[in-house]
N, C-alpha and C positions, 0 to 999 in steps of 0.2 A: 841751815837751821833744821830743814826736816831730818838729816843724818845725826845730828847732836837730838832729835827727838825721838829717834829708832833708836840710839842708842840707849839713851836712858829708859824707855820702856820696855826693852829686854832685859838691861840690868834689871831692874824691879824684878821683871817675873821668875828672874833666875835665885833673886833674895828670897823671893812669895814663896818658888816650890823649896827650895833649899829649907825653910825653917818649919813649913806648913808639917802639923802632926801627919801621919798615914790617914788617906783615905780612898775610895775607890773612885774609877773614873765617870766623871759627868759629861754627860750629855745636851746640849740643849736643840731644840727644835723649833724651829719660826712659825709664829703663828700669824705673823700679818704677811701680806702677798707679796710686799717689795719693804726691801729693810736697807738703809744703805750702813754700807760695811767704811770702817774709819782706820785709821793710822794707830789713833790712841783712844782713850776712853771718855773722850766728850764729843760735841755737834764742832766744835772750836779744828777739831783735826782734819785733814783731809778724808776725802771719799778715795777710798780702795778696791771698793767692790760692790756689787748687789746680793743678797741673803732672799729668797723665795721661800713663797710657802711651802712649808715640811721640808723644808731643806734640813740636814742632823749635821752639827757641829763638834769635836771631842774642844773642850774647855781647857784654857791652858793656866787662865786667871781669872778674877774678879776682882773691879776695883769701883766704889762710888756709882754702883748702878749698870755697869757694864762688863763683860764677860769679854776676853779675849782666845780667841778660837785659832785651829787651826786650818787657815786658808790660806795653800802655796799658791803664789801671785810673783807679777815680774819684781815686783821691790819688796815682799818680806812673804817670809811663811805663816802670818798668822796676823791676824786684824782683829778688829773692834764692833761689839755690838751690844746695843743696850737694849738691858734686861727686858724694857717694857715688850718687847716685841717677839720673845721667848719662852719658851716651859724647857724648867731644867728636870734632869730627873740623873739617878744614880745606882749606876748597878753596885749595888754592896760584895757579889761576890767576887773574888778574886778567880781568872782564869788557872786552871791547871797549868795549860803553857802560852807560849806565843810564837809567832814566825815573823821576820821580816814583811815589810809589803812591798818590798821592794830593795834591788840590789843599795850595796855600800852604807847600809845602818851601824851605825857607831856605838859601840859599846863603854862605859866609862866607870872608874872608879865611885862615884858617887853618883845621887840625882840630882846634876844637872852642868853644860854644855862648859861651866868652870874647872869639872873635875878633868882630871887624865883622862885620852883615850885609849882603852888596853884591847881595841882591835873592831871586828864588824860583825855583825852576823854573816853567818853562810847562808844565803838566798833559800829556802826551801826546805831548812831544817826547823824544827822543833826544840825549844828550850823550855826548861821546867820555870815557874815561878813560883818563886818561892817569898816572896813579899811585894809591896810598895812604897811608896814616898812621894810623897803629890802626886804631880804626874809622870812620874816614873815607876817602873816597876822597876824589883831586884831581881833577878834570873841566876841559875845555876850557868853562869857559862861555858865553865870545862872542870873536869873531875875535879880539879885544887881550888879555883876560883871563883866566886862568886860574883857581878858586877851589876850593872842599871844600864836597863836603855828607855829611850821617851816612848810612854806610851801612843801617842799620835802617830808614832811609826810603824805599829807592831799589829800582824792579827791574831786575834785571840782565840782557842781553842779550848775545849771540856778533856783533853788527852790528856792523863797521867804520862809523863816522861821520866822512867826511871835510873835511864843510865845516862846518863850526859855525852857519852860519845867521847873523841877525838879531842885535842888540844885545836884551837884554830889561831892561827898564825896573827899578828897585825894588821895584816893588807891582805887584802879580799885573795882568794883561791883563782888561780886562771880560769875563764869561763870552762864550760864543760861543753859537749854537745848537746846543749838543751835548750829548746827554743825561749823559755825565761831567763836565760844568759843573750838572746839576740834582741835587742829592746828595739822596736820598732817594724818590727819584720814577721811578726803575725798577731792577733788581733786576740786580745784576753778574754776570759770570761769565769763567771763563778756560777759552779751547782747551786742551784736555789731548791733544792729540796733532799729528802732524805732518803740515805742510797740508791743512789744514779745511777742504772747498769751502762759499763762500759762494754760494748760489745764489737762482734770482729766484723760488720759489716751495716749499711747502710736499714737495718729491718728487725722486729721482734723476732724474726726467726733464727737469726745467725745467734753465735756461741755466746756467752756473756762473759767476757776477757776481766773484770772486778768490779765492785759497788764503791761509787764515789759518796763519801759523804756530804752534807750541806756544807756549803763554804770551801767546797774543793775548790780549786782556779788550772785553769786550761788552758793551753793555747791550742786558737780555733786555725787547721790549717785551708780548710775550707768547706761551703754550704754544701755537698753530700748532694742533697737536693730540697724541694721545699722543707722536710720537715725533719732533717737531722745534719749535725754538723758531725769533720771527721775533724777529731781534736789530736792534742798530746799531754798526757798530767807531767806533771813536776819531776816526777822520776821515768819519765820519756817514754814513760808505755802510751802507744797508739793504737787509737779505737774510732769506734762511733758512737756519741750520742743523741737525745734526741732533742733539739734546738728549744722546745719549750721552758726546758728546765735549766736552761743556763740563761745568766744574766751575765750582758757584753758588757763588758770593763768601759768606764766611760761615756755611755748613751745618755744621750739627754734626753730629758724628759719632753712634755708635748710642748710645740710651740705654738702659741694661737695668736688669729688677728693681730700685728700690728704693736706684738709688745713680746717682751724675750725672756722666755723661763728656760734654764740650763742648768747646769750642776758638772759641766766637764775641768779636769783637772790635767790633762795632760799636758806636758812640754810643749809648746806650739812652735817650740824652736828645731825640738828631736827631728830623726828621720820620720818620713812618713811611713804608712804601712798599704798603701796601694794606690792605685790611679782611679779618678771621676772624672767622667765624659762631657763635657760642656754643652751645651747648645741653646741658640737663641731664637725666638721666633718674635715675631712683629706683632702688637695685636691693636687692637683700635684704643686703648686704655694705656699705651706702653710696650712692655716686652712681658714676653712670657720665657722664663728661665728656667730648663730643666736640666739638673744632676743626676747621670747613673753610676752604678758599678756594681762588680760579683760579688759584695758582701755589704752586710746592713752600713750604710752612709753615719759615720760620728763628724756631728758639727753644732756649732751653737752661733746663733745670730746676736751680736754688741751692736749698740746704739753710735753709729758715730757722726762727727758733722755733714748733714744733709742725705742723710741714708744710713744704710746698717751695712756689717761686718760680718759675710758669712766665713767662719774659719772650721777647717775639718782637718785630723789627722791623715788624712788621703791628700795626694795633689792633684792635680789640676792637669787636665789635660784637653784646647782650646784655647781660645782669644780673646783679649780683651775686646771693647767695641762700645760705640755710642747710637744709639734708635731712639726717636721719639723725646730727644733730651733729656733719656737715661741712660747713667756710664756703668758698663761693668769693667772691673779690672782687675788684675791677677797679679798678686802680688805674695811677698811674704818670700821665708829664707828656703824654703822648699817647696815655694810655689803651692803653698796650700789655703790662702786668703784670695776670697773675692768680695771688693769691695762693688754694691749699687749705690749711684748717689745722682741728686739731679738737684739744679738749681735752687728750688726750693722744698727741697726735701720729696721722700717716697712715703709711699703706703703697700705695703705687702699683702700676701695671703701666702703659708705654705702649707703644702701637702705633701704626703707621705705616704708611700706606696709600694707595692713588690715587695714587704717586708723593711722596709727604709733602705730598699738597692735605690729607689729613684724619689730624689727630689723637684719638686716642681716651686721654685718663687714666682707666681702671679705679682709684678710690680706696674704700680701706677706713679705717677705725678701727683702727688699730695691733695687729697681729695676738697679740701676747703681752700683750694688757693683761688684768689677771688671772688671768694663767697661774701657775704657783709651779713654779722652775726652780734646780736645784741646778747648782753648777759644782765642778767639784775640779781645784783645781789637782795635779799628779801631784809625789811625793816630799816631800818638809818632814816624815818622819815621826821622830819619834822611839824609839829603843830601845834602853835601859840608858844611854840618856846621850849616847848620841850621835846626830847628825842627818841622816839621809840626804838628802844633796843630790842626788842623780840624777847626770845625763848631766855631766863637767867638759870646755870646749871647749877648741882648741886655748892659747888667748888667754886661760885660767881662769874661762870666765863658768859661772855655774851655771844649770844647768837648773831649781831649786826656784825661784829668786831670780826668771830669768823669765819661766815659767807662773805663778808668784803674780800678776806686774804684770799678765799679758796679762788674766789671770781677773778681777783688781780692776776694769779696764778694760770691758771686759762687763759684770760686774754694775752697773759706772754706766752703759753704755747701754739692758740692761733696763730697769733702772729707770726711768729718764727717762723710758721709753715705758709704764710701768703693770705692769710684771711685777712680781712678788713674788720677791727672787732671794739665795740662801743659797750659801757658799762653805764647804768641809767643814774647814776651816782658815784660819788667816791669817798662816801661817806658819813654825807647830809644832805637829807634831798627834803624841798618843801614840795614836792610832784607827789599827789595821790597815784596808785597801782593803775588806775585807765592813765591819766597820764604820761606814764613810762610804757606803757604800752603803744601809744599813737608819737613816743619816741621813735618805736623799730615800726611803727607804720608809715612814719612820713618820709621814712629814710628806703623805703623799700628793703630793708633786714630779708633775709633769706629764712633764719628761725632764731628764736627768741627761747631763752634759757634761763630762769629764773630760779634760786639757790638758796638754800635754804637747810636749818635746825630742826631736826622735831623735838615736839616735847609732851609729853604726859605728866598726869597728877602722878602718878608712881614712876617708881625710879626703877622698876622693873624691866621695860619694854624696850626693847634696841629692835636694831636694824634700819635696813634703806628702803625707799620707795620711791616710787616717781613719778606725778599727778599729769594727765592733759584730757581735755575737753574736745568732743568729737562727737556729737550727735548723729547718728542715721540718717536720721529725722532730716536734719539742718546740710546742705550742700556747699554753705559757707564757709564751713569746714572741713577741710581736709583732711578726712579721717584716716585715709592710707599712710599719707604723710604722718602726719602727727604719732600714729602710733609706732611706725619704724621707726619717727628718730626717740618712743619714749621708751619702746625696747631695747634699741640698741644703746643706748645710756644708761639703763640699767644693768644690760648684763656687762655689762663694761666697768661697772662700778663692781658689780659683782665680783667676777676674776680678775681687778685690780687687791681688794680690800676684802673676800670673804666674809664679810657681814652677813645677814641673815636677811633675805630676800622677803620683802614683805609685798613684794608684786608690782604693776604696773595699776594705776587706779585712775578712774574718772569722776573729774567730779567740776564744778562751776566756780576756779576759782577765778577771782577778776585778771589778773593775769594772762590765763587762759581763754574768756571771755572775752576781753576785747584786741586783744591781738590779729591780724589779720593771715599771720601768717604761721608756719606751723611752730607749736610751742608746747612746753613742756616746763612742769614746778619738780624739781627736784628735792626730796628732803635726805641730805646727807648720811645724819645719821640722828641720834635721839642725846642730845645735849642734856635731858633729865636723867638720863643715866649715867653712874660716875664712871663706870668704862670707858663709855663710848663719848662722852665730855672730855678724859683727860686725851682721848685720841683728838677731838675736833680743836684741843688747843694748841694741838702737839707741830708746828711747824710741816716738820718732815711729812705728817700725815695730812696735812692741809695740802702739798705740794702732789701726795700720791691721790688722794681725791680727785685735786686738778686735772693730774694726767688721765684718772681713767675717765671723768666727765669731756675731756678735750679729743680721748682715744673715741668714746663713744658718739661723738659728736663726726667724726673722720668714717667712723666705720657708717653712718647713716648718709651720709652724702657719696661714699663708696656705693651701699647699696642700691643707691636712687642713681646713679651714673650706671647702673650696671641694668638694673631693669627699664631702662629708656635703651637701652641696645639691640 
């Protein structure tokens, strides 16, 4: 069934570009933290992938709300994302020419993957364009011909191309001696600025061999020393330039606490392009895991059952092994995956160092296992019969309706990780706010989470915040505590969802007040605003709230295991 569904959602897109008038290429850009990527164009399709904030997308369709991009993955080149989570934009003008982005691009009679194909581009050469059609441009291919290739293929340049050159053949030219013909066997990268001196030696003093323009690509043969790399361009001139200004093909982006932002696109199946050093140390938390090598470490951490998936285009060189009831192991077709995982899942930290030659995974044993953690969802109470629903959005979503889902959502990621975790209702509760509170007191609760809508007279005000009580004054409270876990759930909400930080605050509310242990009122987001209301209705965004309130909940009992050491 899912092959009979890839098929007919390429057919479409092939009908979509094939009849769509000329237009130039889109772009869209994510604007929420974590987006999940689909099969097809509904919540109904499977999950494909994860879409991060400012991650850029080129557009291949639009259909009913959702935008289909290109994203090469093991089962299709291109996935599904809906609109709500997006800013599209469009450059109107048309590039002068284009290049390959890589070897074996198909060139064709028409726009799109139905027509003939009347051969490939040559890796490295420049063609004119001379129009478009959806997503395809039309290029001068060879002095008689004119054809289409997909734009998602191609890089774009401001160079007039006046003579087209050669005839080229059907099937690709024998490689050449140029390291963009060795795939896998040195490490790419692009001029990020305008005219790069290439020069004959490792210093501003030696000869300047030519000016690379922005968007040049290089292959890096190696770091020179801290602050210049000795490359090779495209037409095999060798130099020096200076590492600042190139961007490595490939690099991901930062990874923080406990959750995994990436953007690498390579083969994970190709050859590798170097070796990293393995080694493991013992620590009173777990193992402390560190990765070296002689050039910047490309790798990105996936989420997998009961640990994560560090994978890098470099392999592996070391052992697998088990410490502390955490397993590392070395797997993959070129030995370039390591999986950690432990009984009940891990909690990381990575850092990044020597220019990213050395990685360090700090892993722990899931820091809430064992913990006993109360959550209350705010309002669902009942009294004389009727239900207080909280905060009613512009759009009529109720705030009781959903703090219950975000809550239900938490307690199944505690869970999953070994916590013991109680919700003060599930939906109708006759218990006044102290009474749900001397719930997680009688039970000895570790800390107490209470969830919740904001709302204002005006529909103007968004963002998150996150309330707990802590007197000076008062030693009944645990002011250290309270405030790390209402920091650390904050900025966790933060770098999950990008909302607008409206601080940590103190204030008396009952919740807070009579709880004995440490606690914190969370307000999500502002349910009177229609933004931020059709996000707290929005399923998938109910589920990303969960995770970062369940991450930040992980990373405060991380902290508190760490400072008792």
């Amino acid at each position: 069934m899912k092959k009979l569904l890839a098929v007919f959602t390429i057919a479409v897109m092939f009908i979509f570009c094939f009849s769509m008038t000329a237009f130039a290429e889109v772009i869209v850009t994510v604007t929420s933290a974590k987006v999940n990527l689909r099969s097809g164009p509904a919540t109904s399709f499977d999950k494909v992938g994860l879409a991060l904030l400012n991650d850029e997308y080129k557009v291949l369709n639009e259909q009913d709300g959702w935008y289909q991009i290109v994203f090469p993955n093991e089962q299709s080149e291109s996935a599904w994302i809906i609109s709500d989570y997006v800013k599209a934009s469009q450059n109107d003008i048309l590039p002068k020419s284009i290049s390959a982005q890589t070897t074996g691009v198909n060139v064709r009679q028409g726009a799109g993957t139905e027509h003939n194909r009347l051969g490939q581009l040559e890796f490295g050469k420049k063609y004119a364009v001379i129009g478009e059609s959806g997503y395809w441009y039309e290029i001068r291919f060879t002095q008689e011909q004119n054809a289409f290739v997909a734009k998602w293929l191609c890089l774009t340049w401001d160079e007039e191309i006046t003579f087209p050159g050669e005839d080229i053949p059907d099937e690709p030219l024998p490689p050449a001696d140029n390291p963009f013909d060795k795939a896998g066997h040195m490490k790419q990268g692009m001029v990020n600025t305008d005219d790069l001196n290439l020069r004959a030696g490792p210093s501003t003093s030696t000869d300047i061999l030519a000016s690379l323009p922005l968007g040049t690509a290089v292959a890096i043969k190696e770091r020179a020393d801290e602050n210049w790399f000795s490359v090779i361009t495209q037409s095999g001139q060798e130099g020096f330039v200076y590492s600042e200004y190139i961007d490595l093909a490939n690099t991901s982006s930062s990874i923080e606490t406990g959750k995994v932002f990436s953007s690498l696109t390579w083969d994970e199946n190709a050859a590798t392009v170097g070796v990293m050093e393995l080694s493991v140390a013992e620590s009173s938390y777990g193992v402390h895991i560190t990765i070296t090598a002689d050039i910047d470490i490309v790798y990105r951490m996936e989420e997998i059952e009961n640990g994560y998936l560090f994978i890098s285009d470099m392999s592996f060189s070391g052992a697998s092994g088990t410490l502390n009831n955490i397993t590392w192991k070395l797997s993959g077709n070129h030995y370039n995956r390591l999986s950690i995982t432990s009984e009940n899942g891990i909690f990381y930290r990575i850092e990044e160092s020597n220019n990213k030659q050395q990685i360090d995974i700090i892993v722990s044993a899931y820091p809430v296992l064992g913990k006993i953690i109360y959550i209350d969802p705010g309002h669902s109470v009942v009294n004389k019969g009727i239900l207080d629903p909280g905060a009613i959005g512009p759009n009529g979503t109720k705030e009781n309706v959903v703090v219950l889902a975000i809550s239900q959502k938490v307690k199944d990621i505690l869970e999953k990780n070994g916590a013991t975790v109680y919700l003060t209702h599930e939906g109708r509760s006759t218990l006044t706010r102290p009474e749900r509170c001397s719930l997680a007191n009688n039970i000895g609760a570790d800390i107490f989470v209470s969830i919740h809508a904001n709302s204002s007279t005006s529909r103007s005000p968004k963002g998150t915040s996150v309330y707990t009580y802590a007197p000076k004054s008062n030693a009944a409270y645990d002011r250290e505590k309270r405030m790390l876990l209402g920091e650390n759930i904050l900025q966790s909400i933060l770098d999950y969802t990008g909302l607008k930080n409206l601080g940590l605050k103190e204030t008396g509310f009952d919740v807070l007040v009579f709880t004995k242990m440490p606690a914190v009122l969370v307000e999500t987001a502002f349910i009177s605003n229609p933004e931020e209301e059709k996000l707290l209705a929005d399923p998938e965004w109910q589920q990303l709230m969960a995770e970062a309130i369940a991450n930040g909940i992980c990373e405060y009992f991380y902290a508190l295991d760490q400072s008792a050491k």
